[in-house]
N, C-alpha and C positions, 0 to 999 in steps of 0.2 A: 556813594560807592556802587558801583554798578556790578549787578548778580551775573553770576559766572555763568560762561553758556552750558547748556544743557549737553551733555556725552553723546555721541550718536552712536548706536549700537549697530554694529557691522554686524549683518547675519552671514551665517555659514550659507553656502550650495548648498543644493540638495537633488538630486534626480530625480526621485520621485516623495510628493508628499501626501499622507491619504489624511482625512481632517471629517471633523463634524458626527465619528459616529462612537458608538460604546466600542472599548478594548478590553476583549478578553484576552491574556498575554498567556494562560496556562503558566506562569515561570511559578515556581513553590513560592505558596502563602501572598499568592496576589490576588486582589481584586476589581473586580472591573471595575474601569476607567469610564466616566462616564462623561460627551463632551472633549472625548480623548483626541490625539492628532498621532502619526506615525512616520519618520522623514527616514528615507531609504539614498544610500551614495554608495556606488561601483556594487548593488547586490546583494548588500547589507543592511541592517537594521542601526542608523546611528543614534535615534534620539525617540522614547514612546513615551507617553504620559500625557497631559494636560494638555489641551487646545492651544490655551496661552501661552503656556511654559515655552513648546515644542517649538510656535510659530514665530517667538521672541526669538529666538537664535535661528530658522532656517528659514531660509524661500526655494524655492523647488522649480524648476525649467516647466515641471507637470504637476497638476493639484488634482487628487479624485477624491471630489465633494459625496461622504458615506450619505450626506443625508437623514441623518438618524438608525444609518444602519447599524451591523454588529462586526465588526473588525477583530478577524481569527486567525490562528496558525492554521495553513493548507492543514487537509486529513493526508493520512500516508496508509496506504492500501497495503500492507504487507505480505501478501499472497495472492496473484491473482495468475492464469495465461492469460495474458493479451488478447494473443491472433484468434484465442477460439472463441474472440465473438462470434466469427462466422460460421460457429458452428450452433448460434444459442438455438434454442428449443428444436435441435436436429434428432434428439431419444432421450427423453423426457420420461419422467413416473418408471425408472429401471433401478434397480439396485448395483453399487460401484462395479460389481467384478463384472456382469454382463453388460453394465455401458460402456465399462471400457474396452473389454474384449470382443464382445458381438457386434458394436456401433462403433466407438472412438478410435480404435486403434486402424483398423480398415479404413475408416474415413478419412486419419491421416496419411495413413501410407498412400493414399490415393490422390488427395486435394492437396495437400499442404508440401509446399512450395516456397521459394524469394516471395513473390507478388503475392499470394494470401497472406503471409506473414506481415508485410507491408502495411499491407488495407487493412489485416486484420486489426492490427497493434495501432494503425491512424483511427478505425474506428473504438478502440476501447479507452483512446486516451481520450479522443472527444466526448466519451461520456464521462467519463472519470472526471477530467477539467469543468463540464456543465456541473457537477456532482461535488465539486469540492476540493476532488482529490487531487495534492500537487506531488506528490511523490507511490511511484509503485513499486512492489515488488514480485519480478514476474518470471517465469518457468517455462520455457519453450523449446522451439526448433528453428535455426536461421536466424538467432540471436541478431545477427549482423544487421538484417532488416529490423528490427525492430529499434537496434540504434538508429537507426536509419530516419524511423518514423519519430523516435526521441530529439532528434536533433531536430529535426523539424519543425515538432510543435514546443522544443521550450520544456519541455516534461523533465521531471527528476525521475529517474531509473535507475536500479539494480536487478539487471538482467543477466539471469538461472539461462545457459546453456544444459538443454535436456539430454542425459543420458542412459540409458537404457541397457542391457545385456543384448539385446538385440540390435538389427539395422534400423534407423531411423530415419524420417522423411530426407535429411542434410546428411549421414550419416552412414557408410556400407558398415563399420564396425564400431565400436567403443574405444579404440584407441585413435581412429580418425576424428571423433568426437573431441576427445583429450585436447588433440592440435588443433581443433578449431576452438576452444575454449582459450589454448596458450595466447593463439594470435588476436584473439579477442580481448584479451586482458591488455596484449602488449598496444593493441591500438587505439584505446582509450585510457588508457593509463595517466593520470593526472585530469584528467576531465571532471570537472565540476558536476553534470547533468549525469554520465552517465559510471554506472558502475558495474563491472561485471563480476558475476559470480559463478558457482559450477551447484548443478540441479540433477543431481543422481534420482530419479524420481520414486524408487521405494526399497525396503531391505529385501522387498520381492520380487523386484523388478532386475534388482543389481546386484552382483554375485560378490560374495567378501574381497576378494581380489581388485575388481573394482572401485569398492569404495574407497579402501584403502588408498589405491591411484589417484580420486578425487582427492581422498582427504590429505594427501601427500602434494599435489596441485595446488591446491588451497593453500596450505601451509605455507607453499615456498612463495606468493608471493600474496600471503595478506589478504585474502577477497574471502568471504562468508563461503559456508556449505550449508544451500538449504535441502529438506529431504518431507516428502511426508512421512509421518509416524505414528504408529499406531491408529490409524484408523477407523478402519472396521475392524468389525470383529472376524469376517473371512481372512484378514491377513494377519492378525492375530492367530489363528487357525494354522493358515499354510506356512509360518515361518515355523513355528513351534515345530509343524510334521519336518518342514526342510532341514533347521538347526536345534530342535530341540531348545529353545531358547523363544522368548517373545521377541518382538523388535528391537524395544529399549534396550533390553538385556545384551542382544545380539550387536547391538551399538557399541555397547562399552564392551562387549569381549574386542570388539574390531579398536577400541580407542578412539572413536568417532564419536562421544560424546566431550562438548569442548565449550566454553564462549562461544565460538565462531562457528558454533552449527545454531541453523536456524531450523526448529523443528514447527512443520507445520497439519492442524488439526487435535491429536496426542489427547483421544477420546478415551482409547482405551487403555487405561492407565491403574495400576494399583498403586498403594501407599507406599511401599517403597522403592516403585518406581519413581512416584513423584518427588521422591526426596533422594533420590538418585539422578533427576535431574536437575533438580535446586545447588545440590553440592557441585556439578560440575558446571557449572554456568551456562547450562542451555537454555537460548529462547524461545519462546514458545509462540506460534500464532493462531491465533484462534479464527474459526470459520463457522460461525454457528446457522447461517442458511445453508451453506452447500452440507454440510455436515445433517441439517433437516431434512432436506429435498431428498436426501440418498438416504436417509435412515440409518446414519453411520453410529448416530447416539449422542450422548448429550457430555461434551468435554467438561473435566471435573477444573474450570476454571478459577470459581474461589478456592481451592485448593491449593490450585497451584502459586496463587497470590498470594495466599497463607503463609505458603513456603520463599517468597522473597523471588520466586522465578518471574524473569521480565516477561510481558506478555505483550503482544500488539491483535491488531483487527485484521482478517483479508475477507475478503470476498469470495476467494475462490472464481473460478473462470465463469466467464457468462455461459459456459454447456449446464454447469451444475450450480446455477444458483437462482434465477437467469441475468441476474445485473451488477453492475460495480457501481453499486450509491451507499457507499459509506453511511451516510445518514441514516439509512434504512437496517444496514446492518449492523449499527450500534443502536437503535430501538428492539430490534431481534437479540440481540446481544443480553441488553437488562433484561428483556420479559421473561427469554426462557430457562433460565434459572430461575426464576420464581415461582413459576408454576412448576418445573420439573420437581424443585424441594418445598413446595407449599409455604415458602418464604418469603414477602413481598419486601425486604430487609436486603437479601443478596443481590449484589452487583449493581449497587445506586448509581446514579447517571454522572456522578464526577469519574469514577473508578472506570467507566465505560468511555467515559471523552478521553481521558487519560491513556486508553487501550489506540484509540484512532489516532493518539498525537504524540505527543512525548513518549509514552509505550512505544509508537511504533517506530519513533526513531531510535530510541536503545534498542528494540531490535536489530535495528538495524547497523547500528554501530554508531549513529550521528546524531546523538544525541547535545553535541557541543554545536551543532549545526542547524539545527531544523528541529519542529516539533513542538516551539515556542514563542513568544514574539519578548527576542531580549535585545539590547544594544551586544553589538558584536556576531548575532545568529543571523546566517541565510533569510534571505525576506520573500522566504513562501507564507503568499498569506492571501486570504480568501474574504470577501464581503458579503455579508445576507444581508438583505431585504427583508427586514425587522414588521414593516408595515403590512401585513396580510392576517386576513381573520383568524386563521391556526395558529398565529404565531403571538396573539394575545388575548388577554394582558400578559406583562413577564414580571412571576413573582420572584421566580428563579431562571435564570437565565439557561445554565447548564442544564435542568431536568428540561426545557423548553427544546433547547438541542438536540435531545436524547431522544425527546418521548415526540414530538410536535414538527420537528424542522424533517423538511424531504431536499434532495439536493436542487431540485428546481429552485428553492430560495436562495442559490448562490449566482449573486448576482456580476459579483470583476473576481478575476483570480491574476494573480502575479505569484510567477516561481522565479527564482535566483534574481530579484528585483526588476523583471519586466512583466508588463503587463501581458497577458496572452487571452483573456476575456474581461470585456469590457462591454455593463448594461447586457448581459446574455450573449452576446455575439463572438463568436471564437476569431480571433485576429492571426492565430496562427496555422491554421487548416481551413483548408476551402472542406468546407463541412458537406456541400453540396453534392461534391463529387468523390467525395467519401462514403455517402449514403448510393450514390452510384455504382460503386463500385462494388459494396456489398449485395444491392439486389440481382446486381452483375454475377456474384459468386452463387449467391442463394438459388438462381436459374440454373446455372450450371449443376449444380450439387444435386437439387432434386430433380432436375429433367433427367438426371444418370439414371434415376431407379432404385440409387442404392437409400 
Protein backbone atom coordinates (compact mmCIF):
# COMPACT_ATOMS: atom_id res chain seq x y z
CA UNK A 1 0.00 0.00 0.00
CA UNK A 2 1.79 2.94 -0.81
CA UNK A 3 1.76 6.05 1.84
CA UNK A 4 -0.32 9.07 0.91
CA UNK A 5 1.53 12.04 -0.28
CA UNK A 6 2.47 14.51 2.12
CA UNK A 7 -0.26 18.04 2.00
CA UNK A 8 1.70 20.98 0.65
CA UNK A 9 1.07 23.93 2.64
CA UNK A 10 0.19 27.02 0.50
CA UNK A 11 1.51 30.06 2.37
CA UNK A 12 -0.44 33.28 2.48
CA UNK A 13 1.33 36.80 0.83
CA UNK A 14 2.65 38.92 2.97
CA UNK A 15 4.19 42.55 2.13
CA UNK A 16 6.24 42.84 4.62
CA UNK A 17 7.82 40.21 7.14
CA UNK A 18 10.15 41.28 10.09
CA UNK A 19 11.72 37.75 11.66
CA UNK A 20 14.74 36.74 13.88
CA UNK A 21 14.24 39.12 16.79
CA UNK A 22 12.56 39.43 20.45
CA UNK A 23 8.62 40.87 20.34
CA UNK A 24 7.56 42.93 22.68
CA UNK A 25 3.66 43.35 21.65
CA UNK A 26 2.57 45.63 24.80
CA UNK A 27 -1.09 43.93 24.00
CA UNK A 28 -2.51 43.22 28.15
CA UNK A 29 -0.83 40.14 29.82
CA UNK A 30 1.77 39.50 27.07
CA UNK A 31 5.10 38.48 27.11
CA UNK A 32 7.98 38.75 24.99
CA UNK A 33 8.28 36.54 22.17
CA UNK A 34 11.47 35.46 22.02
CA UNK A 35 12.84 34.10 18.24
CA UNK A 36 9.48 36.02 17.36
CA UNK A 37 8.63 36.79 13.41
CA UNK A 38 5.96 39.56 12.56
CA UNK A 39 4.01 39.42 8.75
CA UNK A 40 2.47 42.84 7.73
CA UNK A 41 -0.36 42.92 4.34
CA UNK A 42 -1.95 46.46 2.95
CA UNK A 43 -0.49 48.17 6.53
CA UNK A 44 -1.64 46.00 8.91
CA UNK A 45 -0.45 43.54 11.47
CA UNK A 46 -1.75 39.93 10.28
CA UNK A 47 0.04 37.38 11.93
CA UNK A 48 2.83 37.86 15.48
CA UNK A 49 4.38 35.17 17.40
CA UNK A 50 6.80 32.46 16.84
CA UNK A 51 9.56 32.37 14.12
CA UNK A 52 7.98 29.09 13.13
CA UNK A 53 4.40 29.41 13.53
CA UNK A 54 4.41 32.96 11.51
CA UNK A 55 6.88 31.70 8.68
CA UNK A 56 4.58 28.35 8.28
CA UNK A 57 1.71 30.20 6.88
CA UNK A 58 3.37 33.54 5.28
CA UNK A 59 6.32 34.56 2.64
CA UNK A 60 6.68 38.17 2.17
CA UNK A 61 7.77 40.12 -1.24
CA UNK A 62 10.27 41.76 1.78
CA UNK A 63 12.03 39.95 4.82
CA UNK A 64 13.89 42.55 7.54
CA UNK A 65 16.25 40.14 9.15
CA UNK A 66 15.96 41.79 13.41
CA UNK A 67 19.07 39.89 13.93
CA UNK A 68 18.48 39.49 17.52
CA UNK A 69 17.18 42.72 17.82
CA UNK A 70 13.96 43.92 19.80
CA UNK A 71 10.79 44.27 17.78
CA UNK A 72 8.33 47.19 19.30
CA UNK A 73 5.26 49.36 18.84
CA UNK A 74 6.53 52.98 17.40
CA UNK A 75 6.47 55.53 20.61
CA UNK A 76 3.80 58.13 20.02
CA UNK A 77 4.96 61.78 21.03
CA UNK A 78 1.88 63.22 22.19
CA UNK A 79 2.70 66.75 22.60
CA UNK A 80 5.10 68.27 20.83
CA UNK A 81 5.56 71.79 18.04
CA UNK A 82 7.19 70.59 15.29
CA UNK A 83 8.39 73.68 13.36
CA UNK A 84 9.99 75.13 16.53
CA UNK A 85 12.88 73.00 16.07
CA UNK A 86 14.16 75.89 14.44
CA UNK A 87 13.95 77.67 17.14
CA UNK A 88 15.80 75.10 19.72
CA UNK A 89 18.34 76.71 22.04
CA UNK A 90 17.16 80.31 20.52
CA UNK A 91 16.42 81.70 24.97
CA UNK A 92 17.30 79.00 26.97
CA UNK A 93 17.50 79.19 31.09
CA UNK A 94 14.16 81.85 31.11
CA UNK A 95 11.17 81.22 32.87
CA UNK A 96 7.62 80.30 30.66
CA UNK A 97 5.91 83.78 30.65
CA UNK A 98 9.24 85.76 29.71
CA UNK A 99 10.08 83.16 27.00
CA UNK A 100 7.33 83.41 25.55
CA UNK A 101 6.68 86.96 25.65
CA UNK A 102 10.18 88.74 25.57
CA UNK A 103 11.62 85.79 23.02
CA UNK A 104 9.01 83.43 21.39
CA UNK A 105 6.17 85.19 20.57
CA UNK A 106 8.31 88.06 18.53
CA UNK A 107 10.33 85.49 16.97
CA UNK A 108 7.26 84.07 15.59
CA UNK A 109 5.61 86.92 14.35
CA UNK A 110 8.73 87.63 12.77
CA UNK A 111 10.21 84.21 11.20
CA UNK A 112 7.57 81.93 10.99
CA UNK A 113 6.06 81.44 7.80
CA UNK A 114 4.87 78.30 4.93
CA UNK A 115 8.73 77.47 4.37
CA UNK A 116 9.92 77.40 8.27
CA UNK A 117 7.04 75.53 8.95
CA UNK A 118 7.93 73.15 6.28
CA UNK A 119 11.66 72.62 7.21
CA UNK A 120 10.67 73.10 10.51
CA UNK A 121 8.25 70.12 10.92
CA UNK A 122 10.78 67.99 8.03
CA UNK A 123 13.32 68.58 10.61
CA UNK A 124 11.50 67.29 13.76
CA UNK A 125 10.08 64.31 12.10
CA UNK A 126 13.65 63.19 11.18
CA UNK A 127 14.47 63.28 14.63
CA UNK A 128 11.61 61.83 15.90
CA UNK A 129 11.61 58.83 13.24
CA UNK A 130 15.81 58.27 14.17
CA UNK A 131 14.26 58.35 17.95
CA UNK A 132 11.54 55.85 17.62
CA UNK A 133 8.74 57.90 17.33
CA UNK A 134 6.09 56.88 14.71
CA UNK A 135 3.29 58.99 15.58
CA UNK A 136 3.02 62.84 16.84
CA UNK A 137 1.03 65.06 18.44
CA UNK A 138 1.60 68.72 17.38
CA UNK A 139 0.44 72.41 18.06
CA UNK A 140 1.29 75.09 15.54
CA UNK A 141 0.84 77.66 12.84
CA UNK A 142 0.52 76.84 8.92
CA UNK A 143 -0.74 73.49 9.90
CA UNK A 144 -1.18 72.89 6.10
CA UNK A 145 2.68 72.65 5.78
CA UNK A 146 3.24 70.50 8.23
CA UNK A 147 0.73 68.11 6.35
CA UNK A 148 2.74 68.81 3.98
CA UNK A 149 6.00 67.64 5.63
CA UNK A 150 3.71 64.41 7.06
CA UNK A 151 2.90 63.33 3.77
CA UNK A 152 6.16 63.29 2.73
CA UNK A 153 7.87 61.45 5.26
CA UNK A 154 5.13 58.68 6.02
CA UNK A 155 4.69 60.19 9.71
CA UNK A 156 1.38 59.63 11.72
CA UNK A 157 0.09 63.17 12.72
CA UNK A 158 -2.47 64.93 14.60
CA UNK A 159 -2.09 68.35 13.78
CA UNK A 160 -3.26 71.25 16.55
CA UNK A 161 -4.01 74.35 14.44
CA UNK A 162 -2.74 77.23 16.87
CA UNK A 163 -5.22 79.73 18.14
CA UNK A 164 -4.73 82.55 20.01
CA UNK A 165 -7.00 85.83 21.05
CA UNK A 166 -4.54 87.63 19.05
CA UNK A 167 -3.05 87.73 15.30
CA UNK A 168 -1.05 84.98 14.41
CA UNK A 169 1.98 84.30 12.06
CA UNK A 170 -1.14 82.44 9.39
CA UNK A 171 -3.67 84.43 11.09
CA UNK A 172 -4.96 88.46 11.10
CA UNK A 173 -7.79 87.18 13.62
CA UNK A 174 -9.32 84.00 15.48
CA UNK A 175 -12.06 83.63 13.52
CA UNK A 176 -9.79 83.40 10.13
CA UNK A 177 -7.99 80.87 12.33
CA UNK A 178 -11.43 78.88 12.71
CA UNK A 179 -11.66 78.77 8.67
CA UNK A 180 -8.33 77.55 8.21
CA UNK A 181 -8.93 74.87 10.91
CA UNK A 182 -12.55 73.97 8.87
CA UNK A 183 -10.67 73.53 5.57
CA UNK A 184 -8.18 71.69 7.20
CA UNK A 185 -10.17 69.10 8.66
CA UNK A 186 -12.28 68.98 5.38
CA UNK A 187 -8.99 68.20 3.28
CA UNK A 188 -7.68 65.39 5.00
CA UNK A 189 -10.75 64.01 6.24
CA UNK A 190 -10.44 60.25 5.95
CA UNK A 191 -6.61 60.17 5.76
CA UNK A 192 -5.01 57.38 7.43
CA UNK A 193 -1.47 59.56 8.31
CA UNK A 194 -2.83 62.63 9.06
CA UNK A 195 -5.35 64.01 11.65
CA UNK A 196 -6.44 67.38 12.27
CA UNK A 197 -7.27 68.92 15.47
CA UNK A 198 -7.89 72.52 16.86
CA UNK A 199 -5.07 73.93 19.62
CA UNK A 200 -6.50 76.93 21.36
CA UNK A 201 -3.13 77.35 23.12
CA UNK A 202 -4.17 78.46 26.82
CA UNK A 203 -7.35 79.60 29.09
CA UNK A 204 -4.90 82.79 28.97
CA UNK A 205 -4.21 83.09 25.94
CA UNK A 206 -7.99 82.51 24.57
CA UNK A 207 -10.94 84.40 25.72
CA UNK A 208 -14.16 82.15 26.98
CA UNK A 209 -15.77 83.06 23.66
CA UNK A 210 -13.40 81.52 21.96
CA UNK A 211 -12.96 78.42 23.41
CA UNK A 212 -16.42 77.82 23.38
CA UNK A 213 -15.99 78.31 19.20
CA UNK A 214 -13.18 75.77 19.29
CA UNK A 215 -15.02 73.60 21.47
CA UNK A 216 -18.20 73.91 19.29
CA UNK A 217 -15.59 73.06 16.01
CA UNK A 218 -14.44 70.16 17.47
CA UNK A 219 -17.73 68.91 18.31
CA UNK A 220 -19.28 69.29 15.06
CA UNK A 221 -17.08 67.32 13.36
CA UNK A 222 -15.33 64.69 15.84
CA UNK A 223 -11.27 65.79 15.87
CA UNK A 224 -9.80 66.30 19.67
CA UNK A 225 -9.36 69.79 21.48
CA UNK A 226 -5.86 69.94 22.79
CA UNK A 227 -5.18 72.86 25.25
CA UNK A 228 -2.34 73.49 27.74
CA UNK A 229 -3.44 73.53 31.37
CA UNK A 230 -2.49 74.43 34.35
CA UNK A 231 0.87 74.91 33.99
CA UNK A 232 2.65 77.12 35.82
CA UNK A 233 2.01 78.59 38.62
CA UNK A 234 1.95 82.41 36.76
CA UNK A 235 -1.01 81.20 34.97
CA UNK A 236 -2.53 79.72 37.76
CA UNK A 237 -2.06 83.28 39.10
CA UNK A 238 -3.37 85.36 36.13
CA UNK A 239 -6.56 83.36 35.42
CA UNK A 240 -7.74 83.27 38.98
CA UNK A 241 -7.08 87.62 38.75
CA UNK A 242 -8.89 87.45 35.07
CA UNK A 243 -11.91 84.77 36.08
CA UNK A 244 -11.72 84.46 39.48
CA UNK A 245 -11.48 80.61 38.93
CA UNK A 246 -8.22 78.45 38.22
CA UNK A 247 -7.83 76.98 34.70
CA UNK A 248 -9.46 73.60 35.40
CA UNK A 249 -12.22 75.10 37.18
CA UNK A 250 -12.54 77.77 34.42
CA UNK A 251 -12.75 74.81 31.92
CA UNK A 252 -15.70 73.13 33.23
CA UNK A 253 -17.56 76.48 33.99
CA UNK A 254 -16.99 76.94 29.93
CA UNK A 255 -18.01 72.81 29.50
CA UNK A 256 -14.63 72.15 27.92
CA UNK A 257 -13.83 69.61 29.99
CA UNK A 258 -14.75 66.25 27.86
CA UNK A 259 -13.10 62.87 26.44
CA UNK A 260 -12.08 64.68 23.59
CA UNK A 261 -9.93 67.41 25.27
CA UNK A 262 -6.47 66.52 25.39
CA UNK A 263 -4.97 68.36 28.41
CA UNK A 264 -1.44 69.02 28.21
CA UNK A 265 1.35 69.32 31.08
CA UNK A 266 -1.69 69.82 34.31
CA UNK A 267 1.14 70.47 36.90
CA UNK A 268 -0.83 72.45 38.89
CA UNK A 269 -3.37 70.65 40.04
CA UNK A 270 -5.40 70.07 43.46
CA UNK A 271 -7.27 66.86 44.63
CA UNK A 272 -10.40 67.81 43.46
CA UNK A 273 -9.17 69.01 40.52
CA UNK A 274 -7.84 65.75 39.71
CA UNK A 275 -10.90 64.00 40.33
CA UNK A 276 -12.71 66.44 38.47
CA UNK A 277 -10.81 65.55 35.73
CA UNK A 278 -11.00 61.78 36.05
CA UNK A 279 -14.98 62.05 36.26
CA UNK A 280 -15.03 63.83 32.95
CA UNK A 281 -12.76 61.79 30.89
CA UNK A 282 -10.00 64.13 30.10
CA UNK A 283 -6.61 63.19 28.92
CA UNK A 284 -3.78 64.00 30.24
CA UNK A 285 -0.25 64.43 28.71
CA UNK A 286 2.61 64.59 30.64
CA UNK A 287 6.02 66.63 29.73
CA UNK A 288 8.25 66.09 32.47
CA UNK A 289 11.61 67.95 30.62
CA UNK A 290 10.10 70.82 29.24
CA UNK A 291 7.99 71.22 32.43
CA UNK A 292 12.04 70.85 34.14
CA UNK A 293 13.84 73.11 31.92
CA UNK A 294 11.06 75.98 32.63
CA UNK A 295 10.59 75.33 36.36
CA UNK A 296 6.77 74.83 35.84
CA UNK A 297 6.93 72.05 38.64
CA UNK A 298 6.54 68.64 39.10
CA UNK A 299 3.02 67.10 37.66
CA UNK A 300 1.14 65.11 40.34
CA UNK A 301 1.22 61.99 37.72
CA UNK A 302 0.59 58.96 39.99
CA UNK A 303 -2.13 60.64 41.05
CA UNK A 304 -3.67 61.18 38.28
CA UNK A 305 -3.15 57.14 37.47
CA UNK A 306 -4.70 56.53 40.76
CA UNK A 307 -7.66 58.09 39.53
CA UNK A 308 -8.05 56.03 36.17
CA UNK A 309 -7.15 59.30 33.94
CA UNK A 310 -5.56 58.26 30.61
CA UNK A 311 -2.07 59.60 30.49
CA UNK A 312 0.38 59.66 27.52
CA UNK A 313 4.24 61.24 27.01
CA UNK A 314 5.30 64.56 24.84
CA UNK A 315 8.09 66.21 24.63
CA UNK A 316 7.08 69.30 24.31
CA UNK A 317 8.91 71.57 21.42
CA UNK A 318 12.54 71.38 20.84
CA UNK A 319 12.49 75.55 22.25
CA UNK A 320 11.80 74.00 25.69
CA UNK A 321 13.17 70.74 26.19
CA UNK A 322 15.62 70.88 23.76
CA UNK A 323 14.81 67.22 21.94
CA UNK A 324 12.10 64.95 20.81
CA UNK A 325 13.73 61.39 21.91
CA UNK A 326 11.09 59.82 23.57
CA UNK A 327 13.43 57.36 25.10
CA UNK A 328 15.05 59.94 27.07
CA UNK A 329 12.02 61.35 28.06
CA UNK A 330 10.54 58.30 29.62
CA UNK A 331 13.84 57.76 31.68
CA UNK A 332 13.19 61.54 32.97
CA UNK A 333 9.81 60.41 33.24
CA UNK A 334 10.47 57.31 36.04
CA UNK A 335 13.48 59.18 37.82
CA UNK A 336 11.67 62.35 38.64
CA UNK A 337 9.01 61.24 40.73
CA UNK A 338 11.25 59.33 42.75
CA UNK A 339 13.47 61.69 43.88
CA UNK A 340 10.75 64.51 44.02
CA UNK A 341 8.71 61.99 46.71
CA UNK A 342 11.72 60.19 47.99
CA UNK A 343 10.08 56.97 46.55
CA UNK A 344 12.13 54.70 44.19
CA UNK A 345 8.51 52.45 44.05
CA UNK A 346 6.67 55.40 41.83
CA UNK A 347 6.23 55.16 38.24
CA UNK A 348 8.15 51.63 37.47
CA UNK A 349 9.40 51.50 33.81
CA UNK A 350 6.19 49.33 32.62
CA UNK A 351 3.73 52.11 33.73
CA UNK A 352 6.25 54.62 32.01
CA UNK A 353 6.55 52.49 28.43
CA UNK A 354 2.86 52.31 28.83
CA UNK A 355 2.66 56.24 28.95
CA UNK A 356 4.97 56.41 25.28
CA UNK A 357 2.62 53.55 23.80
CA UNK A 358 -0.63 52.41 24.31
CA UNK A 359 -1.13 55.59 26.86
CA UNK A 360 -0.55 57.67 24.11
CA UNK A 361 -2.69 56.32 21.80
CA UNK A 362 -5.83 56.39 24.06
CA UNK A 363 -4.92 59.60 24.26
CA UNK A 364 -5.27 59.98 21.43
CA UNK A 365 -8.32 58.26 20.47
CA UNK A 366 -6.54 55.25 18.60
CA UNK A 367 -6.09 52.98 20.76
CA UNK A 368 -7.86 50.14 18.53
CA UNK A 369 -5.20 51.38 16.03
CA UNK A 370 -1.80 51.85 17.14
CA UNK A 371 0.21 51.69 20.30
CA UNK A 372 0.59 47.71 20.18
CA UNK A 373 1.65 45.08 18.07
CA UNK A 374 -1.73 42.88 17.69
CA UNK A 375 -3.23 41.04 14.43
CA UNK A 376 -5.71 43.65 13.00
CA UNK A 377 -3.59 47.08 14.44
CA UNK A 378 -1.80 49.67 12.25
CA UNK A 379 1.89 48.30 11.88
CA UNK A 380 3.92 51.08 13.42
CA UNK A 381 6.60 49.52 14.55
CA UNK A 382 10.23 50.25 15.35
CA UNK A 383 13.52 47.75 15.74
CA UNK A 384 16.50 48.27 18.25
CA UNK A 385 19.63 47.25 18.11
CA UNK A 386 19.77 44.90 21.32
CA UNK A 387 23.65 44.41 20.66
CA UNK A 388 25.50 47.47 22.47
CA UNK A 389 27.21 47.56 25.78
CA UNK A 390 24.40 49.92 27.56
CA UNK A 391 21.86 47.71 26.49
CA UNK A 392 23.28 44.46 28.39
CA UNK A 393 22.87 42.08 29.78
CA UNK A 394 18.65 42.16 29.74
CA UNK A 395 17.38 40.94 32.86
CA UNK A 396 14.30 42.90 32.18
CA UNK A 397 13.64 44.01 29.06
CA UNK A 398 11.12 46.90 29.82
CA UNK A 399 13.38 48.59 32.75
CA UNK A 400 16.29 48.15 29.90
CA UNK A 401 14.03 50.52 27.71
CA UNK A 402 13.30 52.93 30.34
CA UNK A 403 16.44 53.37 32.25
CA UNK A 404 19.38 52.12 29.42
CA UNK A 405 17.91 52.53 25.71
CA UNK A 406 18.62 56.31 23.90
CA UNK A 407 16.81 56.63 20.46
CA UNK A 408 19.99 56.22 18.67
CA UNK A 409 19.40 52.42 19.31
CA UNK A 410 16.58 52.49 16.93
CA UNK A 411 17.70 50.90 14.20
CA UNK A 412 14.22 50.43 10.94
CA UNK A 413 11.15 52.10 11.60
CA UNK A 414 7.94 51.31 9.51
CA UNK A 415 4.63 53.40 10.19
CA UNK A 416 1.26 52.32 8.34
CA UNK A 417 3.36 49.21 7.28
CA UNK A 418 6.21 50.78 5.21
CA UNK A 419 9.34 51.09 5.87
CA UNK A 420 10.69 54.77 6.24
CA UNK A 421 14.16 53.93 8.10
CA UNK A 422 16.14 51.24 7.32
CA UNK A 423 19.90 50.29 9.20
CA UNK A 424 19.78 54.23 10.48
CA UNK A 425 19.24 55.67 7.01
CA UNK A 426 15.87 57.70 6.52
CA UNK A 427 14.32 56.57 3.06
CA UNK A 428 11.84 59.15 3.18
CA UNK A 429 13.56 62.69 3.62
CA UNK A 430 16.76 63.77 2.05
CA UNK A 431 17.98 64.41 5.61
CA UNK A 432 20.92 66.34 4.00
CA UNK A 433 19.05 68.99 2.78
CA UNK A 434 16.97 69.26 5.59
CA UNK A 435 19.98 69.86 7.81
CA UNK A 436 20.61 72.65 5.07
CA UNK A 437 17.93 74.19 5.36
CA UNK A 438 17.87 74.69 9.02
CA UNK A 439 21.42 76.07 9.17
CA UNK A 440 19.93 78.18 6.40
CA UNK A 441 17.18 79.54 8.84
CA UNK A 442 19.54 79.63 11.95
CA UNK A 443 21.81 82.30 9.81
CA UNK A 444 18.95 84.15 9.10
CA UNK A 445 17.55 84.26 12.58
CA UNK A 446 20.66 85.17 14.40
CA UNK A 447 22.37 87.49 11.71
CA UNK A 448 18.88 89.73 12.43
CA UNK A 449 20.16 90.61 15.91
CA UNK A 450 17.08 89.63 17.48
Amino acid sequence: MKEPLPILQIKKPADLLLTNGTILTLASGSKPISEGALAIVDGRIVAVGAKAGVESFFEAARTIDARGGLIMPGLINAHTHAAMSLFRGLADDLPLKTWLENHIFPAEKRWVNQEFVYWGTLLAIAEMIRSGTTTFADGYFFEEQAARAVQQSGMRAFLGQGILDFPTPDSPSPAETLKRIEALIQTHSGSSLIHPTLFPHSVYTCSPDLLRRCRDLADRYGVPLIIHLAETKSELDEVLRKYGKSPVNQMENLELLSPSLIACHCVWLTESEMDLLARRGVKVVHNPESNMKLASGVAPIPELLARGVTVGLGTDGCASNNNLDLFQEMDTAAKLDKVYRLDPTVMPSNVVLEMATLGGAKVLGLEREIGSLEVGKKADIIILDLHRPHLQPIYNIVSNLVYSATGADVRDVIIDGKLVMQDRKLLTIDEETVLQKAQDWKEKIAGSGD
